[in-house]
C-alpha positions in Angstrom: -32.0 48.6 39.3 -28.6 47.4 40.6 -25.6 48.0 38.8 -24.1 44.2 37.6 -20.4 45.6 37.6 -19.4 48.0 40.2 -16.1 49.9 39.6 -15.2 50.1 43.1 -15.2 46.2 44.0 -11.6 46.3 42.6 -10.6 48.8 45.0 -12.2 47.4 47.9 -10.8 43.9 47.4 -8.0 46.0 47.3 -8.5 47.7 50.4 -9.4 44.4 51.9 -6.1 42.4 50.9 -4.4 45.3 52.7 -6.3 44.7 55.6 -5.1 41.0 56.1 -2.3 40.3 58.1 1.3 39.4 56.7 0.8 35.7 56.8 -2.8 35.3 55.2 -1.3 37.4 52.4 0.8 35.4 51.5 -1.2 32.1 51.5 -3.9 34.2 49.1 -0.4 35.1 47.1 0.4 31.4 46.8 -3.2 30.3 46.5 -3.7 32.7 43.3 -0.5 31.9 41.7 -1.0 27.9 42.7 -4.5 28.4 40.9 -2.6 30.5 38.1 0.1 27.8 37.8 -2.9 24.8 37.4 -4.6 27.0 34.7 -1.8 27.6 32.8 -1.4 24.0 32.4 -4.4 22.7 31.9 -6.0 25.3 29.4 -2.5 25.5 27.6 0.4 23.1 28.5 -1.2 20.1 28.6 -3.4 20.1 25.5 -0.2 21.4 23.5 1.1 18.3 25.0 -1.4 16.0 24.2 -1.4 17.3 20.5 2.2 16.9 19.8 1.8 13.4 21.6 -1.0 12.8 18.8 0.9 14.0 16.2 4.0 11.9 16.8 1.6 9.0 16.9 0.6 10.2 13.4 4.0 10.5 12.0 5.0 6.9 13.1 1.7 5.7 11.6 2.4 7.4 8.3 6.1 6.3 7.9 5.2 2.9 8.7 2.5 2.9 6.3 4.8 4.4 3.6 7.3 1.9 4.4 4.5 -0.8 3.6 3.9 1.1 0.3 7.5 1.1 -0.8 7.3 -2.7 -0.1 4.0 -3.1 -2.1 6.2 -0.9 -5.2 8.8 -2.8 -4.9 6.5 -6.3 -5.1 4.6 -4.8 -7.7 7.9 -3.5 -9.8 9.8 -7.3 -9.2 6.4 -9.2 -10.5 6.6 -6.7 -13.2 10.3 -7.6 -14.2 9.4 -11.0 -13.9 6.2 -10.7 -16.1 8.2 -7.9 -18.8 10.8 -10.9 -18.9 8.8 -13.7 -19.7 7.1 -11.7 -22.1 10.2 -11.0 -23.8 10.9 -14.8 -23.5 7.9 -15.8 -25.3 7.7 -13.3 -27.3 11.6 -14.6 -28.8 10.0 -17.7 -29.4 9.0 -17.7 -33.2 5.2 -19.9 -32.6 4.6 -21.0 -36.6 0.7 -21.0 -35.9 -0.1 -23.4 -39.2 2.1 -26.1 -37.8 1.1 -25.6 -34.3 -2.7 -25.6 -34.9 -2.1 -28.6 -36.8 -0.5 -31.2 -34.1 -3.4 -30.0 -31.4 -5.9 -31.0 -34.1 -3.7 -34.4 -34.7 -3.4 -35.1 -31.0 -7.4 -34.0 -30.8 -8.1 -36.5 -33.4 -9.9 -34.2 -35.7 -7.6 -33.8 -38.7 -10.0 -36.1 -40.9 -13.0 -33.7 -40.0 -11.0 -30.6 -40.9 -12.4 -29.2 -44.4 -9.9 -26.4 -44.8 -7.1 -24.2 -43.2 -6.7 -21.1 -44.2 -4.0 -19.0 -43.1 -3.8 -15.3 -42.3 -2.5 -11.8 -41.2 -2.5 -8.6 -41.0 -0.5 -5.3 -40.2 -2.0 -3.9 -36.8 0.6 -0.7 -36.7 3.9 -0.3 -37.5 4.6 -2.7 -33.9 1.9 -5.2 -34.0 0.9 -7.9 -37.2 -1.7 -10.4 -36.0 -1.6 -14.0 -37.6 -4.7 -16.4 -37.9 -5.3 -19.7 -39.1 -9.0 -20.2 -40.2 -10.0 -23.7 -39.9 -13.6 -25.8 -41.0 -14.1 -28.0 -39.2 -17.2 -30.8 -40.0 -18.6 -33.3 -37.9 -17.0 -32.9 -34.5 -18.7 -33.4 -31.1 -18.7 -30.8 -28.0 -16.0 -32.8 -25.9 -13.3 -32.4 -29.3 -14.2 -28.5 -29.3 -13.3 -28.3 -26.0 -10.4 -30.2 -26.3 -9.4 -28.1 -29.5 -9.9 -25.2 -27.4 -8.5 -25.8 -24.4 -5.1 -26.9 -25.9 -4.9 -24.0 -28.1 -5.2 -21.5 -25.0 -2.3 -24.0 -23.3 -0.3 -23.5 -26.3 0.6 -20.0 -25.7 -0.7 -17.6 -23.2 -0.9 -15.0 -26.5 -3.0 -17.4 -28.9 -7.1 -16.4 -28.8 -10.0 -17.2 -30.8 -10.4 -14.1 -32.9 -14.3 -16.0 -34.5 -16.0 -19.2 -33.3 -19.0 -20.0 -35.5 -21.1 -23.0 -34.8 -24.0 -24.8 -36.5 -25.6 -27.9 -35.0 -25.8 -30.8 -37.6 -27.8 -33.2 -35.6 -25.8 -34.4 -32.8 -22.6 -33.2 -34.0 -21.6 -29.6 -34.5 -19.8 -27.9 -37.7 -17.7 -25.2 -37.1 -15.8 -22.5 -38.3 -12.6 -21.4 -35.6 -10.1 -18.7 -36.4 -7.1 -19.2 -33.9 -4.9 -15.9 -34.0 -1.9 -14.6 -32.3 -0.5 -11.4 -32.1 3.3 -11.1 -33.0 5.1 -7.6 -31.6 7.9 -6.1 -33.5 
């Protein structure tokens, strides 16, 4: 059985080196520190390299997207301002919901098919009261519900039907329609 690591091969490379003349010395010398040089930066300087290259890369990628985040913020807080102010705007306007309800059903042509209006409210919480109007209305076809409806919600972005109830009476419809709005403040 042979030995896989003899402790003498460093010694007799030694003796051997010793044995070359002056000149092929020194090319060995400048071979093994060329070969030295190459490792050193290939297994080390180079990938450090590499990685702070990549990293750089990273940063710039990262503070341009944060820059394209602080723009989305501030898009997002202007629409905000603008939305916060027009809510304020409309919310100033005083909407008497009675009156209101009654020129859409004038301009609908239904006021002769309107059995009652009833109005309403009530306290939400100490910020919020909503108001209804509950109307009967007898005798009206689809396309005048529609219409009804359709103008209410272009009346005021914060009007909604709070109850629809519809029965069919042959080909035209009753119904019973409770517009309400909620008032802040």
């Amino acid at each position: 059985m042979e030995r896989v690591f003899n402790s003498k091969l460093p010694y007799k490379l030694k003796e051997r080196f010793n044995l070359l003349n002056k000149r092929e010395r020194l090319i060995i010398s400048l071979g093994g520190i060329f070969l030295l040089f190459f490792m050193i930066l290939y297994l080390a300087l180079f990938p450090a390299l590499r990685r702070e290259s990549e990293l750089e890369k990273k940063v710039k990628q990262r503070e341009a997207e944060l820059i394209e985040l602080n723009n989305i913020v501030n898009k997002i807080n202007r629409i905000d301002r603008g939305l916060r102010k027009r809510s304020s705007d409309i919310e100033k306007k005083d909407i008497n919901l009675f009156s209101a309800i009654d020129s859409i059903a004038t301009k609908c042509g239904i006021v002769a098919n309107i059995e009652y209006m009833k109005p309403g409210s009530a306290r939400i919480d100490a910020n919020r009261e909503e108001q209804w109007v509950e109307m009967r209305i007898s005798k009206i076809t689809l396309k005048e519900l529609i219409s009804l409806l359709s103008r209410l919600e272009r009346l005021n972005q914060r009007i909604y039907v709070k109850r629809l109830y519809m029965k069919r009476a042959g080909k035209y419809l009753d119904i019973v329609v409770q517009p309400a709005i909620m008032i802040l403040g």
